[in-house]
C-alpha positions in Angstrom: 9.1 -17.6 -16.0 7.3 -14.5 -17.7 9.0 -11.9 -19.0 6.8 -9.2 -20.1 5.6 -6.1 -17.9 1.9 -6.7 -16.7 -0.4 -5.3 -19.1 -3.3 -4.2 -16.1 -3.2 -4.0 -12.8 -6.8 -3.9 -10.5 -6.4 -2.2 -7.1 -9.4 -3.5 -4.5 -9.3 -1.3 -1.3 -9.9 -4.1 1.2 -9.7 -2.2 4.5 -9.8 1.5 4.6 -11.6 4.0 7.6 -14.1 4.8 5.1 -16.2 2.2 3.0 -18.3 2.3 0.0 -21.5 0.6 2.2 -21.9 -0.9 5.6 -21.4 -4.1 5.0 -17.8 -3.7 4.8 -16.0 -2.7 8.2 -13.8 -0.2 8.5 -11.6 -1.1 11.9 -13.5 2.8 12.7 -14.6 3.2 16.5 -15.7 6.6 17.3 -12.7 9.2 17.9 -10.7 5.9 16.6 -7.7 8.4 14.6 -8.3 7.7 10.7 -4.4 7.4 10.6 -4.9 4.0 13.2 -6.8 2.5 11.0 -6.1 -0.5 8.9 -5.0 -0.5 5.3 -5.1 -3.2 3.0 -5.2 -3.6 -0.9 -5.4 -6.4 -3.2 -3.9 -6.2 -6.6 -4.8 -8.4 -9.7 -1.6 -7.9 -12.2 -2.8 -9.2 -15.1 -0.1 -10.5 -17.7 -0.1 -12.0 -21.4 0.6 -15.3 -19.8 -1.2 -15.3 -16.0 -2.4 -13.3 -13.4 -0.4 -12.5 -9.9 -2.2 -11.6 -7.3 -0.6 -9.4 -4.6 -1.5 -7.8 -1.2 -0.3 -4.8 0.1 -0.7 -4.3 4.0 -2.9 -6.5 5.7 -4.6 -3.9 8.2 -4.9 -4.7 11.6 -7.6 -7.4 12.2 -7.8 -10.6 9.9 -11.2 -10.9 10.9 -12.1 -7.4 9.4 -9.9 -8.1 6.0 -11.3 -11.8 5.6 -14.8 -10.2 6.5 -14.5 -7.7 3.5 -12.8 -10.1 0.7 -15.4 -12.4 1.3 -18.0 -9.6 1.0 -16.5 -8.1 -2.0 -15.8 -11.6 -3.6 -11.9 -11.6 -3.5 -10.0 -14.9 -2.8 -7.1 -14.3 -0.3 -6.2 -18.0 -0.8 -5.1 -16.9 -4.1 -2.3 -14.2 -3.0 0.9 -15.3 -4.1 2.7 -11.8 -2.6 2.4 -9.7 0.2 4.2 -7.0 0.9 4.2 -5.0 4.0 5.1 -1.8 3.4 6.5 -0.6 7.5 5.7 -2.3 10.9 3.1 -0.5 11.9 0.3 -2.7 13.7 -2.3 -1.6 11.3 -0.5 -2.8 8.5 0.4 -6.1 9.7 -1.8 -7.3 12.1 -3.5 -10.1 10.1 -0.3 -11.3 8.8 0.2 -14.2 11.5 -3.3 -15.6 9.8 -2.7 -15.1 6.9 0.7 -17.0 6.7 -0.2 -19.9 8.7 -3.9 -20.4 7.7 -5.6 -18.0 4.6 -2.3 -18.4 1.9 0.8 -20.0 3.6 2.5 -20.5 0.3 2.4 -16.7 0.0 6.3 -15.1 0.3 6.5 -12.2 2.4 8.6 -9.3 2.1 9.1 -6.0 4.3 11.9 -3.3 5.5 13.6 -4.8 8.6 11.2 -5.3 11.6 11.5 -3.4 14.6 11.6 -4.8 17.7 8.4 -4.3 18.5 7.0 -5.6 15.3 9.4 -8.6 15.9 7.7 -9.3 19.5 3.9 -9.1 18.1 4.7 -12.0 15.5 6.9 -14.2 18.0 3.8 -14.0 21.0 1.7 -15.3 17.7 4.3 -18.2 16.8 5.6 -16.5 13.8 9.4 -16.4 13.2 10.0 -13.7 11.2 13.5 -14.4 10.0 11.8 -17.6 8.1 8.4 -15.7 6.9 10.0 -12.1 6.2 12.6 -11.7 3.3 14.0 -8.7 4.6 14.0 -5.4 1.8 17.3 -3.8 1.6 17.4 -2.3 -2.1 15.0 -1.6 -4.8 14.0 -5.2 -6.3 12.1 -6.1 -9.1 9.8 -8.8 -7.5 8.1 -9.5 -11.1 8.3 -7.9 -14.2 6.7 -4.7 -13.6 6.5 -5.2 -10.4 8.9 -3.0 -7.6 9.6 -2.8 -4.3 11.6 0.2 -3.9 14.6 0.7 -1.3 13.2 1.0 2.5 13.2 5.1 3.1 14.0 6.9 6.5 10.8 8.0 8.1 10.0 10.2 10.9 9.9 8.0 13.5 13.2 6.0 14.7 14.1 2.7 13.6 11.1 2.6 11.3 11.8 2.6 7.5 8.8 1.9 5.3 9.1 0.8 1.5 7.2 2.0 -1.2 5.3 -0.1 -4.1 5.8 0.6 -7.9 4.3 -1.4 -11.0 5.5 -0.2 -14.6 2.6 -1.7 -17.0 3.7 -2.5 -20.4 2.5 0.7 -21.9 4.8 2.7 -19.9 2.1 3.9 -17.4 3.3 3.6 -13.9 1.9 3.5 -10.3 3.3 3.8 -7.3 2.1 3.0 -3.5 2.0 4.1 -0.9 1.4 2.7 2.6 1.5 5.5 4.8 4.5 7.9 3.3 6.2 8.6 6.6 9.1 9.5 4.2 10.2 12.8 2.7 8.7 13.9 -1.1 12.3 14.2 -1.9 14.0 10.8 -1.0 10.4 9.1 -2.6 11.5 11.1 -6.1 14.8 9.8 -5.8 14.2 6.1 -5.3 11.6 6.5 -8.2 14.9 8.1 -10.7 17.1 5.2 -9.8 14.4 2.8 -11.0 12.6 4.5 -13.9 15.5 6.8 -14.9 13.2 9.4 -14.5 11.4 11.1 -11.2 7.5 10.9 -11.5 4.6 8.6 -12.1 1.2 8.4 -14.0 -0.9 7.3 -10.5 0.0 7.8 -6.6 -2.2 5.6 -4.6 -2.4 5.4 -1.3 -1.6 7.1 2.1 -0.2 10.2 1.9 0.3 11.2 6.1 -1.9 14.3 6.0 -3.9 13.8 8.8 -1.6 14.7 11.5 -0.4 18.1 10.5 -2.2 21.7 9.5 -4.3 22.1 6.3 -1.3 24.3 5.4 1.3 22.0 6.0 -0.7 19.1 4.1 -1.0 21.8 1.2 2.5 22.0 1.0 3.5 18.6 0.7 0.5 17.9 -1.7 1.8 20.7 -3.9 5.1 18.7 -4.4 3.4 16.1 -5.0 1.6 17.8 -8.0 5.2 18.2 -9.5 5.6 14.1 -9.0 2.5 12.4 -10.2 -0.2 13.2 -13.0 -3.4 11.7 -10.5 -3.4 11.3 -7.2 -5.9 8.7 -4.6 -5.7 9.8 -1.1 -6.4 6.6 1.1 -5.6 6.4 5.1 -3.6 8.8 6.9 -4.4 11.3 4.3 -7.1 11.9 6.1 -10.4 14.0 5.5 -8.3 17.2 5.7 -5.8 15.9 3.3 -8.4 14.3 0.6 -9.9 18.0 0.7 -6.9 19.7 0.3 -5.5 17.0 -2.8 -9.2 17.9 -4.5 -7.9 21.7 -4.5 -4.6 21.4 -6.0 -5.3 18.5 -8.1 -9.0 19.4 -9.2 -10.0 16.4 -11.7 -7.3 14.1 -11.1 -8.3 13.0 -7.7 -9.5 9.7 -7.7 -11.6 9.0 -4.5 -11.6 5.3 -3.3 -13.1 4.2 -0.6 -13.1 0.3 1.2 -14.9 -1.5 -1.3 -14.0 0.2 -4.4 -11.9 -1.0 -7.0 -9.3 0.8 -9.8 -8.7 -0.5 -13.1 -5.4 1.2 -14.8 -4.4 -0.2 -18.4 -6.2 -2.3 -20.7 
């Protein structure tokens, strides 16, 4: 069993509404909201002794994220974790496929489902109490590796946990799926883990989309308290990349589907 923290980790936006060129698909139709579409991300942890790979989010349609890992050369088959950060459809929707065809030795692990969530995979044949360990605390999957306590969202019944990886030179990243969650509580559950409240790298969706440009400035501007770069993916939105570009000027990092990000050595 290793014991060291993972030296690099390589972040490959799999599905996102916006993509790098056209042969990727982006699960975008039209007026298709860019907070319905699919989200999913690959990570490569790279330690002294192996690699882990990891995916976080599946996005919607396994045809869409097989479609783009095999376009962009990334081996599903080899994903040893996935974690679904909250029961959204267009988080989870491949997961049946994936866990009974692409990588069914991968272990699962999500807040508690909702109900609905919990219909969708029985209609597909998929248990969830035997494919699904259930998140209740912050746990250390790996070394380095995080899955933070499930956080109260804005939307009942739903709780959504967010990603963090420590690499061994103290630089840190945390994910996000789609931060239904206050700034507040997210600070918080980052203290109890790090012992102190902010990160090196935010990644991920950031739920700008659905409000004003003012109210997304606000909540980016706490977020410029939290985090020394920021990478706006999802419900972030057009409006809320723009808006993270003002307040953080050279520390946005823009990724789109297709693009990878390399963070240590």
């Amino acid at each position: 069993m290793m014991s060291e923290k993972p030296r690099s980790v390589k972040l490959t936006v799999l599905v996102d509404y916006r993509a790098r060129h056209s042969r990727l698909r982006t699960e975008f139709r039209g007026s298709t909201h860019p907070g319905a579409v699919g989200l999913a991300l690959f990570l490569d942890l790279e330690y002294d002794s192996c690699s882990e790979y990891v995916l976080v989010d599946t996005s919607r349609d396994w045809r869409n994220l097989t479609h783009n890992a095999s376009v962009l050369d990334v081996d599903l088959s080899k994903v040893s974790t996935i974690v679904i950060t909250h029961w959204h459809i267009d988080h989870y929707g491949a997961l049946p496929k994936l866990v009974t065809s692409i990588c069914p030795g991968a272990r699962v692990y999500g807040p508690i489902l909702t109900s609905r969530a919990g219909e969708v995979l029985r209609r597909q044949g998929i248990s969830s109490r035997e494919v699904v360990t259930r998140i209740k605390g912050s746990t250390e999957l790996m070394p380095g590796f995080f899955v933070l306590r499930p956080l109260l969202t804005d939307e009942p019944n739903l709780l959504e946990i967010p990603i963090l990886i420590e690499l061994s030179s103290g630089t840190t990243v945390l994910i996000t799926g789609c931060f239904h969650y206050n700034v507040e509580d997210l600070r918080g559950v980052v203290s109890q883990v790090l012992g102190r409240d902010e990160v090196t790298y935010l990644i991920g969706g950031l739920h700008l989309v659905y409000g004003t440009p003012e109210i997304a400035k606000q909540k980016v501007l706490k977020l410029r308290e939290f985090t020394g770069a920021i990478c706006p993916l999802h419900c972030s939105g057009d409006v809320g990349i723009e808006v993270c570009r003002k307040v953080f000027g050279s520390k946005v990092i823009e990724l789109l589907c297709g693009d990878t990000l390399s963070i240590g050595d």
